[in-house]
N, C-alpha and C positions, 0 to 999 in steps of 0.2 A: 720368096724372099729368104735369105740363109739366116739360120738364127745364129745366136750368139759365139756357139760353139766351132762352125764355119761345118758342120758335118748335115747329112740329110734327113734326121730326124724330124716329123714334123710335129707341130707347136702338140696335138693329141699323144703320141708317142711321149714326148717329154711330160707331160701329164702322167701316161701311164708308168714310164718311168719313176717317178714318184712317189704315186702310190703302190708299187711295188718293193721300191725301198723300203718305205714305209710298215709295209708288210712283216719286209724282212727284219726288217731291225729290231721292230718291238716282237718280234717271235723267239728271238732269239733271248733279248733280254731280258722275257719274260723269261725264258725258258733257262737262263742261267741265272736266274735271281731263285727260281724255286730250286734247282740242283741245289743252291749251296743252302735254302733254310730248311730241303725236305726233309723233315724227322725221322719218316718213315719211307723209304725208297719202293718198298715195297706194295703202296698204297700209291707213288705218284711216280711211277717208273714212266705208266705209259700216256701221263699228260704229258710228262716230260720229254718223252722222246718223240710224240707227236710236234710237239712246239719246237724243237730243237733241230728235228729231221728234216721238216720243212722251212725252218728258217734258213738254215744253212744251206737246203736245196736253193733256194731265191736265191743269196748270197752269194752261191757260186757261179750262179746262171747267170746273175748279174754283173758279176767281175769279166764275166768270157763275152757278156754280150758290148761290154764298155770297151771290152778289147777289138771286139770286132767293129766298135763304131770307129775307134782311133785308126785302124789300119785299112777299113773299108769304106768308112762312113756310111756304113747302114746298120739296124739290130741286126742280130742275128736270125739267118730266116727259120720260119717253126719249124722245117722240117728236120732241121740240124737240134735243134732241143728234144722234138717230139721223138726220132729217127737213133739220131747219132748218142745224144745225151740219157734222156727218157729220164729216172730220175738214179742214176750211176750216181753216187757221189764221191766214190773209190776214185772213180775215171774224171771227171769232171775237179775235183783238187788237186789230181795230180797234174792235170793239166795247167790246170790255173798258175799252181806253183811254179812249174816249169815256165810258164811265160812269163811271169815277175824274176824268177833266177834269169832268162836271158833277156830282159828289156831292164835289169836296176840300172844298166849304166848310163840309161834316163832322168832318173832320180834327181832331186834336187840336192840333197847328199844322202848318198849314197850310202855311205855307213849305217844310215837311220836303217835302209831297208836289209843290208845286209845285216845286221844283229836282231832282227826283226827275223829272217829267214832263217837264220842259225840255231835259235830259242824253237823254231817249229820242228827244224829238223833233228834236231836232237831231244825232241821230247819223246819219250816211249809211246808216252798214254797215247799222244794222237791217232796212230794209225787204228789202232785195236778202238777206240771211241767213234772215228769214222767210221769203220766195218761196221759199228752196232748200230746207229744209224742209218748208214746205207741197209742193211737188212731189215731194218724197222722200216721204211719208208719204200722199198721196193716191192715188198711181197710181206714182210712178217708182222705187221698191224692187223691182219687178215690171219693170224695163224692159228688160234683158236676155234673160230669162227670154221674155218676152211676142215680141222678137225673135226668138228661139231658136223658138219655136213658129209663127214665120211671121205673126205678126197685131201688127208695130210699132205703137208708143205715136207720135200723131202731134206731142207736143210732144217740146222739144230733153232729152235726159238728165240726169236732176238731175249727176251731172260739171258740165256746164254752169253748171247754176244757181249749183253754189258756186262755180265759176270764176268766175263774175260777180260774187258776194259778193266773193272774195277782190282782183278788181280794184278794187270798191270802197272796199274797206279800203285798199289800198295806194295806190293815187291821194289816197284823202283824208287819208293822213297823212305828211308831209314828212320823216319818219323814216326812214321803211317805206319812202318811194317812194325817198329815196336808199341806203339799204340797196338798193334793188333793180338801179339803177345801177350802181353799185361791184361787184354780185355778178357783172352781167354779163361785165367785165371779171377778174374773181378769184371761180373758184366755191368755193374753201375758207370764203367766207364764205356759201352757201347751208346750211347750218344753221340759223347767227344769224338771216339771211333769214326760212326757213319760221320758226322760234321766235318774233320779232317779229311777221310776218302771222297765223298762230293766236293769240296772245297780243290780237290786235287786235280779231280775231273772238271770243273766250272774253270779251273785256271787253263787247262787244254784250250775247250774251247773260243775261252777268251783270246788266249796269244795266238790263236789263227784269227780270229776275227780282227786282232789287231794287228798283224801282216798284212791281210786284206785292203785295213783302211790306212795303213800308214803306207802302205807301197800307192794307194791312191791316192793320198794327199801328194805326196811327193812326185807323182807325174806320170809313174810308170803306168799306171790304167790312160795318159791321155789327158787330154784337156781337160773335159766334160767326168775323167773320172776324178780329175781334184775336187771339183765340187759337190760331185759326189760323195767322196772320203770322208770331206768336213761334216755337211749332212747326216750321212752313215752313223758319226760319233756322237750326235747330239739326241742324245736321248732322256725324256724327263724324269725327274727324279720317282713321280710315282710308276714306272715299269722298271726302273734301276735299284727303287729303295735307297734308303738312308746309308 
């Protein structure tokens, strides 16, 4: 019997669907609720990019598998995730975007997803913040570890990668960058400092997650992925905070 969506997912699938979502959403916004109160980055770098690496892996896996229901009517098969994807999230975004840039003219308006696309692609931070995740979540959660056992990882330590994000954050915002200044000279304001640089990085993430779910409210994922969309957004207020 076809369910609601008129595609071949069946009643279990849409189940797992769910608590996949599920997954993904509160990983995320667990994981940018602590970016913007963490004090001390250097104590919750790597909860944070634990929760962060892997929510956004769902998230993506989940935007391309909604694509694939709208245009083939089935998930995507594991060997394309396990095979093609594995957990790329460099390649897996860019693809994603690129299929929102050529299905917005789906959209229910269109401008929504277009200003929506514009704000991702013209943020600096993002790409340099997806590279530090993708490295966290491919190979460098294991990079200590893999040290410790005498067989070093021959790229630089995700440390690094977000260190890079975070110079790019602060260089490209004239706030952030002079907050940075002033702190050199007076460190009582390295609080304010790190608070503003996370604050800078948690707004990254956010305007992609909210591309993701406003290109799926509005059609472009699909039937099955407007409902998705709205779902996606609804998250309670103890994993979002006050």
């Amino acid at each position: 019997m076809p369910n609601r969506f008129g595609d071949d997912l069946t009643r279990l699938q849409e189940i797992n669907l769910v608590q996949e979502s599920d997954s993904a959403k509160h990983l995320l916004a667990y994981g940018i609720r602590a970016l913007r109160t963490a004090a001390f980055i250097e104590t919750t770098r790597d909860p944070i990019m634990t929760m962060l690496s892997i929510g956004i892996e769902k998230m993506l896996k989940l935007g391309l598998g909604l694509l694939h229901v709208e245009v083939q009517g089935a998930w995507l098969p594991a060997r394309v995730l396990k095979s093609d994807f594995r957990h790329d999230l460099i390649k897996m975004e860019g693809l994603l975007r690129e299929a929102i840039r050529d299905r917005r003219a789906r959209a229910t308006h269109v401008a929504f997803v277009d200003q929506a696309l514009a704000e991702v692609d013209a943020d600096p931070v993002w790409p340099s913040l997806v590279a530090a995740l993708n490295r966290y979540g491919q190979e460098g959660r294991f990079y200590y570890l893999d040290a410790l056992a005498e067989n070093p990882q021959r790229e630089e330590s995700p440390q690094a990668f977000w260190d890079a994000a975070e110079c790019v954050a602060r260089d490209n915002d004239e706030a952030i960058s002079e907050l940075f200044q002033r702190m050199l000279g007076d460190f009582s304001l390295s609080d304010e400092f790190a608070r503003s640089l996370n604050g800078r990085m948690a707004e990254s993430l956010q305007r992609f997650c909210d591309l993701l779910t406003m290109s799926a409210v509005q059609g472009v994922l699909g039937t099955r992925g407007k409902a998705w969309g709205h779902d996606f957004k609804s998250v309670g207020r103890q994993v979002a905070g006050d």
